[in-house]
N, C-alpha and C positions, 0 to 999 in steps of 0.2 A: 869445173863446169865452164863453158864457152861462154864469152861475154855478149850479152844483148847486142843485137845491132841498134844503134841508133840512128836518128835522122839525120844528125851530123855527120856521120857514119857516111850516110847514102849521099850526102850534099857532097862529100871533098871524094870519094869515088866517082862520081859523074860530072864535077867540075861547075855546080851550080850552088845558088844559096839556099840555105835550110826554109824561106821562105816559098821557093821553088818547087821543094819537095812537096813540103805541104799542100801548094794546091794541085800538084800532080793527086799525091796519096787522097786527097779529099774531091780530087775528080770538078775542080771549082776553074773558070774560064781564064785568058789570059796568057796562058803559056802555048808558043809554039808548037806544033805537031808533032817537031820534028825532037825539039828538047823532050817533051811528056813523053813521047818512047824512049826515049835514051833514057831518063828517070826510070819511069815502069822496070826498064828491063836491068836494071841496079837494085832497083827494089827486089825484084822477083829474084836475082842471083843473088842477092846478101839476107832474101828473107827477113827482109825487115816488114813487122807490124807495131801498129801504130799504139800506144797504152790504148787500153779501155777504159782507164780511170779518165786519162787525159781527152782520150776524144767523149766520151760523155760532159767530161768541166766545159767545152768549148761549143759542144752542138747540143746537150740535156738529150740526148739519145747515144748509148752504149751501141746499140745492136743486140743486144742480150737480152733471152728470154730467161727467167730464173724457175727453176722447177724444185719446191723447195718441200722436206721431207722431215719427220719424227726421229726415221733410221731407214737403214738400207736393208732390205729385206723383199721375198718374192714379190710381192704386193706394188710396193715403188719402183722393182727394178722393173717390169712390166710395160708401168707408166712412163719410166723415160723412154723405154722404148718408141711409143706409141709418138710422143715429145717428138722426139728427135726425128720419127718419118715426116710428120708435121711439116717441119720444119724445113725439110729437104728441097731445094728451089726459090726456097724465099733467101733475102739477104739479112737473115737472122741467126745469131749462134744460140746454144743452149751450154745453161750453167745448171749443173746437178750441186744441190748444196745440201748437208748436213752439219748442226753445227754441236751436235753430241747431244742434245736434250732430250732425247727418249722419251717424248712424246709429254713432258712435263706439260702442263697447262701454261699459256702464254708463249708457247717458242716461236709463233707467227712472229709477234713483236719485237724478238729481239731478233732473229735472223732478218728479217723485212727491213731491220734499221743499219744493221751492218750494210746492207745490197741495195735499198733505193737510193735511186738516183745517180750513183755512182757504177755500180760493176750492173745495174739491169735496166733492162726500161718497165718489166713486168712483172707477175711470178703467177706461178699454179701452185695453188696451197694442197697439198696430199695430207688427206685426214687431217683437218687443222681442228682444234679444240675451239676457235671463236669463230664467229663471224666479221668481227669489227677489228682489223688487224690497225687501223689507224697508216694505213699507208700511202704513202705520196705516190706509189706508182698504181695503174690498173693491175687488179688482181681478180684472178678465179680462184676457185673452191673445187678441190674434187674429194669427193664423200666426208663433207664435211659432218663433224660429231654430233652437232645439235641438228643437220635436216637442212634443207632448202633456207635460206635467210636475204640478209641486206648484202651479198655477193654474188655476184653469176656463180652457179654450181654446176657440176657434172656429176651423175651418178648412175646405180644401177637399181633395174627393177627387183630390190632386195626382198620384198615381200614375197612376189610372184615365183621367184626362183625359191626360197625355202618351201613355198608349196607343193611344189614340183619338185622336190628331194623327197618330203615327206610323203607325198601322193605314191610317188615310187615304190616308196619302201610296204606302202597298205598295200598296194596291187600287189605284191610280191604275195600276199599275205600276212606280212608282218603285224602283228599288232603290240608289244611291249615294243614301244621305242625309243631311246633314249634321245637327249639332245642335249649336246655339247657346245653353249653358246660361248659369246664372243665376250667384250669388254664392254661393260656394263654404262659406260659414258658416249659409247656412238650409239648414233641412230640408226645407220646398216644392224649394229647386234639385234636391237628390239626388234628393228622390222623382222630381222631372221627369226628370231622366236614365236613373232606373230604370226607368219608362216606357217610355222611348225605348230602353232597351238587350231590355227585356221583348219588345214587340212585333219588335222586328228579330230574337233568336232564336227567337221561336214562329215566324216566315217561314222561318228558317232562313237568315237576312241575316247573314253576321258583323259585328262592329262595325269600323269603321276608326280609330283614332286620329289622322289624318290628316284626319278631318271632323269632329272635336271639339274647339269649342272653348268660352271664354268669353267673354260680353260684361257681365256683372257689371248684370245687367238694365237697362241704359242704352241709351240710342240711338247715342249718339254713339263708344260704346266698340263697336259691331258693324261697321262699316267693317274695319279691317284683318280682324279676321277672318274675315270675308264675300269681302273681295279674296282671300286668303290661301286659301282653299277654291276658289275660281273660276278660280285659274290653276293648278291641279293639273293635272298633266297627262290622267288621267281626274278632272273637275271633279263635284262632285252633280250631278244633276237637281232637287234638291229642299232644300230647307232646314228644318228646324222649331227655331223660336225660343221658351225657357222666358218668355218675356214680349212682350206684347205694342209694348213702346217697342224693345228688339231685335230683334223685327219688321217695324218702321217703320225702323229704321239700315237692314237687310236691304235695305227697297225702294227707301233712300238708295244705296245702294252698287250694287245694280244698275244704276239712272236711271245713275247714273256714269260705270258699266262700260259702258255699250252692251247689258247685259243684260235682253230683255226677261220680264217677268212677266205672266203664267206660260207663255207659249211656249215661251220657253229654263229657267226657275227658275221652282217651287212653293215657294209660303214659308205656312209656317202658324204661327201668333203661340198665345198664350197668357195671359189674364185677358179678353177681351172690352172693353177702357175700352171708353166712347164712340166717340175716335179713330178705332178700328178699323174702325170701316164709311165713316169718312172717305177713307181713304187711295185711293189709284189704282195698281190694281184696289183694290175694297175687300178689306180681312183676311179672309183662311179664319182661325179663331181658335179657340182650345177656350174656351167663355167658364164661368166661375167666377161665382156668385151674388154678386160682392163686394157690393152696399147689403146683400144679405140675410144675408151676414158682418156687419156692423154693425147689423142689425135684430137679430140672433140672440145676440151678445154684449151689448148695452143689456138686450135682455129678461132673460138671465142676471145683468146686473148690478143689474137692477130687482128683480130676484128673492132677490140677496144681501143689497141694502137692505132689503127687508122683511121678511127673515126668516124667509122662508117655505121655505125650501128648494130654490126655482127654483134655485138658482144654486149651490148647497153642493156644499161636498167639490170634487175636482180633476175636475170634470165636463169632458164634451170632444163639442162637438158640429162631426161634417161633414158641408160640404153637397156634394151632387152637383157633378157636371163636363158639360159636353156640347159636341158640336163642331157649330162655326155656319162653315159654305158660304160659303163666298163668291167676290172673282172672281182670287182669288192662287193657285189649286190649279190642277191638269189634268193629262193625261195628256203621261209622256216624249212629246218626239217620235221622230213612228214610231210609237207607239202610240195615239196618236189613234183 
């Protein structure tokens, strides 16, 4: 591996002192016109950058915005997306951080303690299990598990959009519907089921417990309960899944079963990833602005950094829901 350049590095190739540099690299008054170009342009051909540990110990601002996550998965890669356009123009980097805690209770606290102060100045919490991360830096919340709290949050209108899967699926005619919720410790899951139970009593559907279950928004945890609804003796018509990757288990466990989609089974998913217009048929899906979750908590946390008030107090911003068509819905048969 190629050795770091150092400041020292850049002092004895341009012929000045390491004190030189610095206030070249930190852009601070005192040096010549003529020397601060001759530096610059040593800097820029040795590509020399400065630590981030070290320029945060001297200035208590890194430049780093921390985008800090459970795991990496459709859902978060999304978000840093959204982060990262954010970001584009300002003079702020972005840190994508995992620190293998699959979502255990408390990992806000320990990643937030390795990264404040030193490698961030901020962070966006993705699905954090608390509110009260005890952090020295400003933080955002995006779909945090317990709901709106004592943190600026970002989320989506999770109710509104399960109502609007499951309204879909009644106009189709559907009336056994199943529903495939999420992980029973966030608040996006309830809301989504509250959704789903909203719109089947405004039809005047009663609910079954017999077509609810859990797949803990996984793919691979919606199989058994997908089989487990399909061999009922009266089976759904219809499935709707609180995510999009138990949507994709869904049209795993059909392929399986001999069940075709959507002839015999309507399945409609929920977040929109990318995936979801991959799959065969492609996803009916409620899709959620996730980048625009991430554009919208950066800007809050840009807004907390400069103090301006963008971003104060336990502000709580949501985005709209809407339902995107596609080729997993249609009418029972017989109803055609």
């Amino acid at each position: 591996m190629a050795r770091r350049v150092t400041i020292t590095d850049v002092a004895r190739e341009a012929g000045v002192s390491v004190a030189t540099v610095s206030k070249v690299v930190n852009q601070r008054d005192g040096i010549a016109a003529g020397t601060a170009t001759r530096v610059q342009a040593v800097v820029d051909r040795m590509g020399y950058e400065s630590s981030i540990v070290a320029r945060g110990l001297r200035s208590h601002r890194t430049g780093v915005v921390g985008v800090l996550v459970a795991e990496f998965e459709p859902f978060s890669a999304e978000i840093l997306k959204g982060a990262g356009a954010a970001l584009r123009g300002t003079d702020h980097a972005l840190l994508a951080y995992t620190g293998g805690g699959s979502g255990r209770p408390g990992w806000e606290h320990r990643y937030l303690a390795r990264l404040s102060g030193t490698l961030i100045d901020g962070a966006v919490l993705v699905t954090p299990t608390v509110l009260h991360a005890g952090a020295s830096v400003p933080v955002v919340a995006v779909d945090p598990h317990a709901g709106p709290g004592g943190l600026p949050t970002v989320d989506s209108d999770n109710l509104h959009g399960a109502e609007l899967a499951t309204r879909h699926l009644l106009d189709l005619g559907h009336r056994r519907i199943g529903f495939l919720g999420g992980r029973r410790d966030l608040e996006s899951s309830r809301l989504r089921e509250a959704g789903y139970r909203r719109a089947l009593a405004a039809a005047g559907v009663p609910v079954d417990p017999a077509l609810m279950h859990v797949a803990e928004y996984r793919r691979d945890a919606a199989d058994a309960p997908t089989a487990a609804m399909l061999a009922l003796p009266d089976p759904p018509t219809a499935l709707f899944a609180a995510n999009d990757l138990s949507a994709m288990g869904i049209l795993d466990a059909a392929a399986r079963l001999g069940v075709r989609v959507p002839e015999d089974l309507s399945v409609v998913g929920f977040d929109d990833v990318p995936e979801a217009a991959a799959t065969t048929p492609p996803l009916t899906t409620v899709r959620q602005e996730i980048q625009g979750i991430g554009r919208a908590a950066v800007a809050m946390l840009l807004g907390l950094l400069a103090g301006d008030g963008a971003g104060a107090g336990p502000g709580h911003v949501r985005l709209p829901t809407h339902l995107v068509r596609r080729g997993t819905t249609a009418p029972p048969r017989g109803r055609a």
